[in-house]
C-alpha positions as CSV (number, residue, x, y, z in Angstrom):
1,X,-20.2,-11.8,-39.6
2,X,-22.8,-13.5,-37.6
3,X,-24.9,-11.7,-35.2
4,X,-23.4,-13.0,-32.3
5,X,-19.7,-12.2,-33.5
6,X,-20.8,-8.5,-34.5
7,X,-22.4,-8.1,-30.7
8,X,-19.1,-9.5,-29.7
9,X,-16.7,-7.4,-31.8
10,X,-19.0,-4.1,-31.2
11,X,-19.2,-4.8,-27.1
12,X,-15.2,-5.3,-27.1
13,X,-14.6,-1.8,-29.1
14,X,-17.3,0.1,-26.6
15,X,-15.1,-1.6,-24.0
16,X,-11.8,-0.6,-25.5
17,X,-13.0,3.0,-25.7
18,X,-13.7,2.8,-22.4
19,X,-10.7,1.8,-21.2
20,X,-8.4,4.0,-22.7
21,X,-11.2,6.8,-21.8
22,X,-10.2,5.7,-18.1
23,X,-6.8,5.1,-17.8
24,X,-6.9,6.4,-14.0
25,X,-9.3,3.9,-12.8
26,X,-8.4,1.0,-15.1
27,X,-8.1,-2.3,-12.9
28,X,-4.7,-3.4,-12.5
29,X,-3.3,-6.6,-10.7
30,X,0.7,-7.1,-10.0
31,X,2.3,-10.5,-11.3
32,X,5.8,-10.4,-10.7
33,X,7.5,-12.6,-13.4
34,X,4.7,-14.2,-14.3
35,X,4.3,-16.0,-18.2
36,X,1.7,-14.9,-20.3
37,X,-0.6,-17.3,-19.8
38,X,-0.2,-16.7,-16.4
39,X,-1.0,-13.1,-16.4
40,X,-4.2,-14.0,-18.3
41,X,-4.9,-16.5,-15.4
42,X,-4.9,-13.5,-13.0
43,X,-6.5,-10.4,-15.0
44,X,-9.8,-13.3,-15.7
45,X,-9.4,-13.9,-11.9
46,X,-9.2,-10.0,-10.9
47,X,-12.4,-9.2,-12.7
48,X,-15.4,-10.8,-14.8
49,X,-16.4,-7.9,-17.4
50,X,-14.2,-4.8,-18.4
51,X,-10.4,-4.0,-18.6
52,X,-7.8,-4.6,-16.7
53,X,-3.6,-4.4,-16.6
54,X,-1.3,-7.3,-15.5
55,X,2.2,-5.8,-14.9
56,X,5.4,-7.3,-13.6
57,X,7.7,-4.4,-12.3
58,X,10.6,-6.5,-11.9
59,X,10.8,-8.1,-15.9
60,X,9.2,-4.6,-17.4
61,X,6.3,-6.6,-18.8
62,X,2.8,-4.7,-18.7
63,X,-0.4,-6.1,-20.7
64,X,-3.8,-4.5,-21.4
65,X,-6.8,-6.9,-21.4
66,X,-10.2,-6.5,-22.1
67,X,-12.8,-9.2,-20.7
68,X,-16.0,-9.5,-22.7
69,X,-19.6,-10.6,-21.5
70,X,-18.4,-14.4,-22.2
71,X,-15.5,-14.3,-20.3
72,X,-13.6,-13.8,-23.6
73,X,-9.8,-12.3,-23.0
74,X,-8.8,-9.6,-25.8
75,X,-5.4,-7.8,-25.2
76,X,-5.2,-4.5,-26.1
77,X,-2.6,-1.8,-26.7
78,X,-1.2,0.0,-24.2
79,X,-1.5,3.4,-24.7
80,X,1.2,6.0,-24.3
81,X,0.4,8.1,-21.1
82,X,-0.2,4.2,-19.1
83,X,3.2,2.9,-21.2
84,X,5.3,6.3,-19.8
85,X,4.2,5.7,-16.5
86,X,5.4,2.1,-16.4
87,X,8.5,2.8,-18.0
88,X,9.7,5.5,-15.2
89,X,8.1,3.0,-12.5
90,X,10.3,0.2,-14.1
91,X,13.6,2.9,-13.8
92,X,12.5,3.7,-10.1
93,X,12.6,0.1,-9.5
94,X,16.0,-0.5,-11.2
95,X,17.6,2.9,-9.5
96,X,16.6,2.3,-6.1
97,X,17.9,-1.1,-6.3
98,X,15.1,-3.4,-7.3
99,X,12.1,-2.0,-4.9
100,X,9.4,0.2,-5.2
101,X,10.0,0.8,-1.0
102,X,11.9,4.1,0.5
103,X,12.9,3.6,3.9
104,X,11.6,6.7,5.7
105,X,12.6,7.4,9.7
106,X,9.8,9.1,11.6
107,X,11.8,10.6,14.5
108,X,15.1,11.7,12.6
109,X,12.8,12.5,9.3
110,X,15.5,10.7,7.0
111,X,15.9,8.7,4.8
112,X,17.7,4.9,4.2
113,X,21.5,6.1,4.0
114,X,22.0,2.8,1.2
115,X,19.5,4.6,-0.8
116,X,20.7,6.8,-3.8
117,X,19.8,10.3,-2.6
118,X,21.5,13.8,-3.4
119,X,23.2,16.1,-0.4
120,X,21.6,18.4,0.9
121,X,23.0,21.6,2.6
122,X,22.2,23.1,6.3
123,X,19.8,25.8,5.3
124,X,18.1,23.2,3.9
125,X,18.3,20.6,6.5
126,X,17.2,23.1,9.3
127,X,14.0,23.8,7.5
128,X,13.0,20.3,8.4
129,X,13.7,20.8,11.9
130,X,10.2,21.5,14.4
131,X,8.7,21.3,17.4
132,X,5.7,19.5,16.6
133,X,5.8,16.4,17.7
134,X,5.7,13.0,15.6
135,X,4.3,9.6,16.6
136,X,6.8,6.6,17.9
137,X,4.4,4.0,17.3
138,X,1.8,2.9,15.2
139,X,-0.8,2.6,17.4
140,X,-0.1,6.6,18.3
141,X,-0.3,7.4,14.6
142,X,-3.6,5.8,13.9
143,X,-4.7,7.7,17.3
144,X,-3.9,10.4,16.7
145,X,-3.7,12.3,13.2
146,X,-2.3,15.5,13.7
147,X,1.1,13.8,14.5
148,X,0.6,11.7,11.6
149,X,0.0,14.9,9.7
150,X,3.4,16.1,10.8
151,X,4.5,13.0,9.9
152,X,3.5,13.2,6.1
153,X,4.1,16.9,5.9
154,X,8.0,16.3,6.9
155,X,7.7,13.5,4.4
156,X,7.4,15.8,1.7
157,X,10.3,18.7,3.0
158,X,12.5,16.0,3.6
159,X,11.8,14.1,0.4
160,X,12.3,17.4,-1.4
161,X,15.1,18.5,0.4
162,X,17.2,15.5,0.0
163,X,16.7,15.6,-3.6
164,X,15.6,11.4,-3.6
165,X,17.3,11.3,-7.4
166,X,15.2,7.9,-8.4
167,X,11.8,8.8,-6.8
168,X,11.7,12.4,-8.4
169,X,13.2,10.8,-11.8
170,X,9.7,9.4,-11.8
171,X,7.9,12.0,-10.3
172,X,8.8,14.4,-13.0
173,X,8.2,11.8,-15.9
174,X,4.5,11.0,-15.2
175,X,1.3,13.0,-14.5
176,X,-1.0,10.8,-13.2
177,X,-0.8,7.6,-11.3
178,X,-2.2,4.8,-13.2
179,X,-1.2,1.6,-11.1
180,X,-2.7,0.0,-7.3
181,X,-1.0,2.1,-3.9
182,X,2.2,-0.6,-3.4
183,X,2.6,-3.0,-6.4
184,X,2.0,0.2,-8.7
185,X,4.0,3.1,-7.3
186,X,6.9,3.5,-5.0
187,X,5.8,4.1,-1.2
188,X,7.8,5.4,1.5
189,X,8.2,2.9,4.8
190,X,7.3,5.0,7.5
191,X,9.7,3.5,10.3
192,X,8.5,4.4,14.2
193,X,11.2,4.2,16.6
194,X,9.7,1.1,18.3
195,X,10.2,-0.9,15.5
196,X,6.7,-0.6,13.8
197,X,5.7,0.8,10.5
198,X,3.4,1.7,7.9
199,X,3.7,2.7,4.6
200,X,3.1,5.8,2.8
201,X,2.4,7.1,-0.7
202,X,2.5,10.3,-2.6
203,X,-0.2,11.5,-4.6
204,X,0.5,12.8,-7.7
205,X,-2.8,14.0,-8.4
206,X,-3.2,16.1,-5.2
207,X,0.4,16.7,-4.7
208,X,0.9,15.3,-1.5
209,X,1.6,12.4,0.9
210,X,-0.9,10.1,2.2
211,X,-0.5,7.0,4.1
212,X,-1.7,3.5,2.9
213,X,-4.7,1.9,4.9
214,X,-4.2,-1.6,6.1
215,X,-0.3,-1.4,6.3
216,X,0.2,-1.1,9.9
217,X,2.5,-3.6,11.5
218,X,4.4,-3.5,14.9
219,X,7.5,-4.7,15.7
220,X,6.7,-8.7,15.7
221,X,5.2,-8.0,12.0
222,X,1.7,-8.1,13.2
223,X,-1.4,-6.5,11.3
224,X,-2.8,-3.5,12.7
225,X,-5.9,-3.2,12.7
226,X,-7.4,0.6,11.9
227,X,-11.3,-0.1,13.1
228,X,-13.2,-2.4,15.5
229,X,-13.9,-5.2,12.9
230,X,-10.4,-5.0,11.7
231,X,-8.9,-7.2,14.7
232,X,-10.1,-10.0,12.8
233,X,-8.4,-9.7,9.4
234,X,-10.8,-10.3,6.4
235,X,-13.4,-12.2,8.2
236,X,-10.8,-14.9,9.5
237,X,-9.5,-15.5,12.8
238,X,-6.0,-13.6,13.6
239,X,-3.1,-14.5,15.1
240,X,-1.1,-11.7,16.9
241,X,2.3,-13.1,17.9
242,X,3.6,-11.3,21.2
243,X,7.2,-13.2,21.8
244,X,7.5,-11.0,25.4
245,X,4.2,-12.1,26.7
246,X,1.7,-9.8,28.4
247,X,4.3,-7.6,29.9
248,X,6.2,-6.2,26.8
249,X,5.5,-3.3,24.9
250,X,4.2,-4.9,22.0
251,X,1.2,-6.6,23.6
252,X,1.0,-3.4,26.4
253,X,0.4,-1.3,23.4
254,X,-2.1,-3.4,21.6
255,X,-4.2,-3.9,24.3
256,X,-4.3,-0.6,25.2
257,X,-5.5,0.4,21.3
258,X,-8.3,-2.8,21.1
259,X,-9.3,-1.4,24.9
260,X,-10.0,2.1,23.0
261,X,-12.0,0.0,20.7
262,X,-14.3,-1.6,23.6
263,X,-12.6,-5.2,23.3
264,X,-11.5,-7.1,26.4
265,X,-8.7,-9.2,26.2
266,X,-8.2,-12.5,28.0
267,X,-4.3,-12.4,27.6
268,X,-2.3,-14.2,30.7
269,X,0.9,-14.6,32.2
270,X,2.4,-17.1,30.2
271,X,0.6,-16.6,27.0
272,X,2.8,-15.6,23.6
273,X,0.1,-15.0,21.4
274,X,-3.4,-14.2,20.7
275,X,-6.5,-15.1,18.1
276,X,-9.4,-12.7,17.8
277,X,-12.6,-14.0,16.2
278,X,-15.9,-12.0,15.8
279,X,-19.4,-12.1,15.8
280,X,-21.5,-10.0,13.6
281,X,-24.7,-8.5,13.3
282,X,-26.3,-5.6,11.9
283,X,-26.2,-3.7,15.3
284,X,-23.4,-5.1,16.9
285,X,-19.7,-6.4,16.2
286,X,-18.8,-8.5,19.1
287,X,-14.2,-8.9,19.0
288,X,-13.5,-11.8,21.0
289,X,-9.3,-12.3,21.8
290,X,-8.4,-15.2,23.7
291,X,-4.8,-15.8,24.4
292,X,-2.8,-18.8,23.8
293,X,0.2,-20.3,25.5
């Protein structure tokens, strides 16, 4: 063996070590249905050194690969605790009707009546019951978090109670979650009763519910934004479509959350949607909305 082939052979064993050493905080990337050659097109294009897993959910096909200092692509084996997790993810998705999404309804606290959930009986249903009060929109649960922590806290009674048969068939069969928040694991669609939503997921390290940054949207589908330099979505201008104009609740909402954020919005009578762009600095970050007819 050359020198350069032994450097090569002993820097993709240290890596494989490594990997399997760190399961929990392996790269991953979905590819839903994707060829192998296409999977090895997106684990070199998810990162340049290191491992990383390509899965497709939908065709039960999950790959380990390990990306040398050249840009070489190795695959690896999978290794059991990674290949038992996949396995119950795969039977979640096949149980619950091919989707890793729970349709959860904030102000009821139920869940999607086409899903394949267990009955529950009164005593149990009346523990779920309370006082404290639970957001209607978005906007309100990123504002305020103790209704959102009533939110996630019914989450988990209700989720128990109800006995969701697919979602705790995989619970119960894995320890640790090993795969990204929404292409990975199942999440529960937190449904507000103005017609926006989030999504939420459930920890199974800490045992408990937490919602999913960046998943916000209201009821025309837009993006929420969670902080200032947010409005404009990954450094590009955004579109926010408000069919109503400035006088339904969609836009009233949103401007009342970007005024919070010390944005001004030039949004007239006539308008239908909006595009925020932003300046940036390293003191300032100027949001700048104009609407459009």
């Amino acid at each position: 063996m050359n020198v350069l082939g032994y450097f090569a052979a002993a820097a993709l064993a240290i890596s494989a070590a490594s990997v399997n050493a760190q399961n929990s905080e392996l790269a991953n990337v979905a590819c839903e249905g994707c060829s192998l050659q296409q999977m090895e097109q997106a684990a070199l294009s998810e990162i340049d050194v290191g491992g990383v897993v390509v899965f497709s959910v939908s065709t039960g096909d999950i790959r380990k690969f390990i990306i040398t200092w050249d840009r070489s692509l190795h695959e690896a084996p999978i290794d059991q605790p990674l290949e038992d997790y996949f396995v119950a993810l795969a039977r979640f998705w096949n149980e619950n009707g091919g989707t890793l999404e729970m349709n959860y309804y904030v102000s009821s606290s139920s869940w999607d009546t086409n899903a394949r959930v267990a009955s529950f009986t009164a005593g149990r249903s009346a523990s779920l019951r309370s006082d404290a009060p639970v957001p209607t929109t978005i906007y309100e649960a990123l504002q305020n978090p103790a209704k959102m922590n009533t939110v996630m806290e019914r989450l988990d009674a209700s989720l128990a109670a109800r006995g969701y048969l697919a979602y705790n068939t995989f619970a119960n069969s894995v320890v640790l979650k090993f795969l990204n928040a929404e292409a990975g694991q199942p999440v529960a669609v937190l449904n507000f009763s103005d017609g926006s939503r989030s999504k939420a997921t459930y920890d199974l390290n800490e045992k408990t519910w937490k919602p999913i940054p960046g998943t916000g949207r209201d009821v025309h589908g837009n993006f929420v934004p969670e902080k200032k330099e947010d409005f404009v979505k990954e450094g590009q201008p955004t579109v926010y479509e408000f069919p109503g104009g400035w006088a339904s609740d969609a836009y009233m909402d949103f401007s009342r959350y970007a005024f919070d954020y010390g944005i001004r919005l030039d949004f007239r009578e006539g308008d239908t949607s909006m595009i925020c762009t932003y300046e940036s600095d390293d003191i300032r970050t100027e949001v700048k909305c104009m609407g459009i007819r």
